[in-house]
BALOBA-1460 file (C-alpha; in Angstrom, 3 decimals):
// residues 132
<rec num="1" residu="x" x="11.732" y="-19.320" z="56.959"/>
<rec num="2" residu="x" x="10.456" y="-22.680" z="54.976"/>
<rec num="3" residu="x" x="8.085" y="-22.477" z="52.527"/>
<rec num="4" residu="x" x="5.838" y="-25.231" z="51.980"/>
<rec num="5" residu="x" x="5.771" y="-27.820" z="48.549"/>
<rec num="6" residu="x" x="2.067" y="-26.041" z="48.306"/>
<rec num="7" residu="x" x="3.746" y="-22.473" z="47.982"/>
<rec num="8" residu="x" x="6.115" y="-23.274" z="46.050"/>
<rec num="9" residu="x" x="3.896" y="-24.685" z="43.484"/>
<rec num="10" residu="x" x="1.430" y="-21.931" z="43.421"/>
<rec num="11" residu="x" x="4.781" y="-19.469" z="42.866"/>
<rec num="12" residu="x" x="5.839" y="-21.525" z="39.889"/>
<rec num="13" residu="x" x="2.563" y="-21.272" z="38.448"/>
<rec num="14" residu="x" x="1.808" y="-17.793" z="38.755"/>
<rec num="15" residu="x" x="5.527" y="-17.224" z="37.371"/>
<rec num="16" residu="x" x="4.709" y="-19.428" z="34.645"/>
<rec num="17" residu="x" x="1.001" y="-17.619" z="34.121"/>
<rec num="18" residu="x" x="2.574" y="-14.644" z="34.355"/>
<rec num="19" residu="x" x="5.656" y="-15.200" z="31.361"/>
<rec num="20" residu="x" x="3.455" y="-16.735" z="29.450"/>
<rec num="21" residu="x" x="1.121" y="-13.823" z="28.889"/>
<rec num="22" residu="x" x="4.254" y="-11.295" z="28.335"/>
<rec num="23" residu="x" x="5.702" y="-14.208" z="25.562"/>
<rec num="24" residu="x" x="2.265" y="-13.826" z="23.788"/>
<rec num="25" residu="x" x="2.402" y="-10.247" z="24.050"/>
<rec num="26" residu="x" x="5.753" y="-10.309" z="22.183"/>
<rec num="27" residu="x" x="4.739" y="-12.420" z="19.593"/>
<rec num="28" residu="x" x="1.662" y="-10.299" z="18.575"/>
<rec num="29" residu="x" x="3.773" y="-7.037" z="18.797"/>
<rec num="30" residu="x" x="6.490" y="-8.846" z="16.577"/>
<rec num="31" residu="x" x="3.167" y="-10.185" z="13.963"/>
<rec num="32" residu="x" x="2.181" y="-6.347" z="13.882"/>
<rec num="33" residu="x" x="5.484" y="-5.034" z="13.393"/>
<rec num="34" residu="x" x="5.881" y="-6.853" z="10.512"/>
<rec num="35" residu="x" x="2.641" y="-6.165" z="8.826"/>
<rec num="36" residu="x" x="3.179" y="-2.952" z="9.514"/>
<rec num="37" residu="x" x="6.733" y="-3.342" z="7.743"/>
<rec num="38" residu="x" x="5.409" y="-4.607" z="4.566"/>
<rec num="39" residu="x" x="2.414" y="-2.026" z="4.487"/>
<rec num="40" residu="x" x="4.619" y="0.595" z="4.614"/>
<rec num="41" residu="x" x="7.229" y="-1.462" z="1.868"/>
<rec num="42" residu="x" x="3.949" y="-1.229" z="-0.460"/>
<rec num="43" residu="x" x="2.884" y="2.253" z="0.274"/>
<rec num="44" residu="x" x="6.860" y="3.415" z="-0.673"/>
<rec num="45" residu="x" x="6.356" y="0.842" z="-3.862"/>
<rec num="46" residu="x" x="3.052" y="2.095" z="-4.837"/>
<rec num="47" residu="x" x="4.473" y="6.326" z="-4.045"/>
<rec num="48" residu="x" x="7.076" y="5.482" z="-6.490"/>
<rec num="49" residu="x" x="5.178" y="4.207" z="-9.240"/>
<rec num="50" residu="x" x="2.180" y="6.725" z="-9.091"/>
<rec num="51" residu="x" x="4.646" y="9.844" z="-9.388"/>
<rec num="52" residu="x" x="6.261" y="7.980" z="-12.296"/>
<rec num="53" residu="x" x="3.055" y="7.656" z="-13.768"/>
<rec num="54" residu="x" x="2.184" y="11.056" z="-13.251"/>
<rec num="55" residu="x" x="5.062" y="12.309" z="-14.820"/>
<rec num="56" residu="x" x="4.827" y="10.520" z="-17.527"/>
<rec num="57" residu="x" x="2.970" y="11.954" z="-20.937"/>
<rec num="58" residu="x" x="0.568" y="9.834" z="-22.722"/>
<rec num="59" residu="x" x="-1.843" y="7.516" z="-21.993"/>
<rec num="60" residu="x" x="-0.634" y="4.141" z="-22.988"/>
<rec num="61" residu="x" x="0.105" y="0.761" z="-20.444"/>
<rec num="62" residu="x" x="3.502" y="2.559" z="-18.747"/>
<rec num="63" residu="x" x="6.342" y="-0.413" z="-17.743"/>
<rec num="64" residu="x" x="8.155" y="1.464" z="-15.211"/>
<rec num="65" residu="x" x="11.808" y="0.918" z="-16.131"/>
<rec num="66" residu="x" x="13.850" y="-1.094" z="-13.537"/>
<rec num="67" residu="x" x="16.032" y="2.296" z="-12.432"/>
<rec num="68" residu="x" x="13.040" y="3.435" z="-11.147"/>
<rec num="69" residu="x" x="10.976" y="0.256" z="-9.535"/>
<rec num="70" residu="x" x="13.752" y="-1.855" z="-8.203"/>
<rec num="71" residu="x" x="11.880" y="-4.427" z="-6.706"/>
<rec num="72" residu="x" x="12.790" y="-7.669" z="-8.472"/>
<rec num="73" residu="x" x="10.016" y="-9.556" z="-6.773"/>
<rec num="74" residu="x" x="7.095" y="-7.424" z="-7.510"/>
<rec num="75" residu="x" x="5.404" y="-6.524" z="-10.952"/>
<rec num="76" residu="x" x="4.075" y="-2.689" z="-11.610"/>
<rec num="77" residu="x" x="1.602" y="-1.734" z="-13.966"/>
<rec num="78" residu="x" x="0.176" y="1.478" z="-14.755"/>
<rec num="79" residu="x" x="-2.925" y="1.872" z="-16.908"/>
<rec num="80" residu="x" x="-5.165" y="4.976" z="-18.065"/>
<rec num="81" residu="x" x="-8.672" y="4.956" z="-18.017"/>
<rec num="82" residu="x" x="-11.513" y="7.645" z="-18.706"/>
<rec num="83" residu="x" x="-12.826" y="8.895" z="-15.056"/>
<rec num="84" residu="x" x="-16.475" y="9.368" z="-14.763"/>
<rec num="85" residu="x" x="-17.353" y="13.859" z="-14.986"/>
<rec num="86" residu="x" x="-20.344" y="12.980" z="-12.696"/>
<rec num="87" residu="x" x="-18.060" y="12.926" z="-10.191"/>
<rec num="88" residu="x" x="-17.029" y="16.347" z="-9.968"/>
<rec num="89" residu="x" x="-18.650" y="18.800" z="-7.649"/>
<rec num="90" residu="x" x="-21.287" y="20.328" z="-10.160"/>
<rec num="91" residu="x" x="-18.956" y="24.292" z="-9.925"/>
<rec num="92" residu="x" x="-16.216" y="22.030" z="-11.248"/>
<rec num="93" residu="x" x="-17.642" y="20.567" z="-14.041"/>
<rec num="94" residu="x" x="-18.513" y="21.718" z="-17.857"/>
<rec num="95" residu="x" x="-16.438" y="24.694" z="-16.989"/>
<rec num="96" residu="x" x="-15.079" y="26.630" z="-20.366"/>
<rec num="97" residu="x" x="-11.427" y="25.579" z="-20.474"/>
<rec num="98" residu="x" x="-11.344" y="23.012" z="-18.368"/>
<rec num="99" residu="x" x="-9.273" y="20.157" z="-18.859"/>
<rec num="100" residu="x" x="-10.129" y="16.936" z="-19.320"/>
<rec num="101" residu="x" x="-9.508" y="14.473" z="-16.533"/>
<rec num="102" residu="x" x="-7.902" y="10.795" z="-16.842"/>
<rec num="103" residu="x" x="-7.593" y="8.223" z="-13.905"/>
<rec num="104" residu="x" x="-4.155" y="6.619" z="-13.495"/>
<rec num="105" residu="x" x="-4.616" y="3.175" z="-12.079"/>
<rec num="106" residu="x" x="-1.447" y="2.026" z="-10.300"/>
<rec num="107" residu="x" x="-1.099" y="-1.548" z="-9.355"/>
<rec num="108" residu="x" x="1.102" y="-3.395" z="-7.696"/>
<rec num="109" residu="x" x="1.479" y="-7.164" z="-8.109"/>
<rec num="110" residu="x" x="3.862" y="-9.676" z="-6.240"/>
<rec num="111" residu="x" x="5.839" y="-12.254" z="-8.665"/>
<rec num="112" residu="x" x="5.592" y="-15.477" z="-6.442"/>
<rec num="113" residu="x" x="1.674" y="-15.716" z="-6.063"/>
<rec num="114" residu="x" x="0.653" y="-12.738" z="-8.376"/>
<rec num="115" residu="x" x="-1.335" y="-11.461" z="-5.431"/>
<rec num="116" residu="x" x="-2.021" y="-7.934" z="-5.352"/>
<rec num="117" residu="x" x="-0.809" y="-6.069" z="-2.806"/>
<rec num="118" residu="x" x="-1.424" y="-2.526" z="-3.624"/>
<rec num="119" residu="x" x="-3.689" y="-0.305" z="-5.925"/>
<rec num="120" residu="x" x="-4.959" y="3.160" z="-6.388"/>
<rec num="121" residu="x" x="-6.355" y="5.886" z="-9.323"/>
<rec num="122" residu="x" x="-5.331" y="8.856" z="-9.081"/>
<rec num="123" residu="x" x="-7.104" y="11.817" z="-11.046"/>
<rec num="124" residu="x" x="-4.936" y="13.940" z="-13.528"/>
<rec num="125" residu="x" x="-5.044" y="16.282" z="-16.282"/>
<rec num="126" residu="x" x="-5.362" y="15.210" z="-19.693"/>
<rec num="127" residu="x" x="-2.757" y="17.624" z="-21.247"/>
<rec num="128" residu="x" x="-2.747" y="15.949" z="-24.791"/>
<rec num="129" residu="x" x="-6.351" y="16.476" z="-25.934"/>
<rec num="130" residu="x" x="-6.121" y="20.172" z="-25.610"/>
<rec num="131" residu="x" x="-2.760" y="20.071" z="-27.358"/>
<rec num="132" residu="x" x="-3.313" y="21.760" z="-31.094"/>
């Protein structure tokens, strides 16, 4: 059986079509894969710092020591700031007893471009105004 230079030709460049596509598939599975990589590398960063912070007592600008954040090419800093009552569901607030809350504001900066790549506030008690 001969095959014509037509057939071949038209073989070739559905073969050709066809890697082409799967190539391009790879590639945009390997882009995701990464993102995906460093999202989760900035979610474990930013889970580390924000349960130092909440550990912590006091309500000064926190360093996080290097035993703790050892990621030489990013910069952590944790701040305190006052968290608006209005907030709460009405039962929650202006309730006898009820402590104070303070927003810890967790941010994480990289060193090369001081981008940002990660932030959140989380709510906690206020343990040192009630103290006596």
């Amino acid at each position: 059986m001969k095959f014509t230079l037509l057939e071949v030709v038209t073989a070739i460049g559905i073969l050709a079509l066809s890697l082409a596509g799967l190539l391009q598939l790879l590639t945009s599975s390997q882009e995701r894969i990464s993102k995906n990589v460093d999202l989760w590398h900035h979610t474990h960063m930013m889970m580390q710092a924000a349960e130092y912070a909440l550990l912590r007592e006091g309500e000064e600008e926190l360093a996080v020591p290097q035993e703790i954040f050892d990621y030489p090419d990013y910069f952590c800093q944790i701040t305190y700031e006052e968290l608006d009552e209005e907030l709460l569901p009405e039962e929650l607030s202006n309730q006898q007893g009820q402590l104070p809350l303070k927003g810890v504001k967790v941010v994480i900066q990289r060193n090369s471009d001081q981008k940002e790549v990660a932030s959140i506030i989380v709510d906690r008690f206020s343990y040192e105004e009630n103290n006596p």
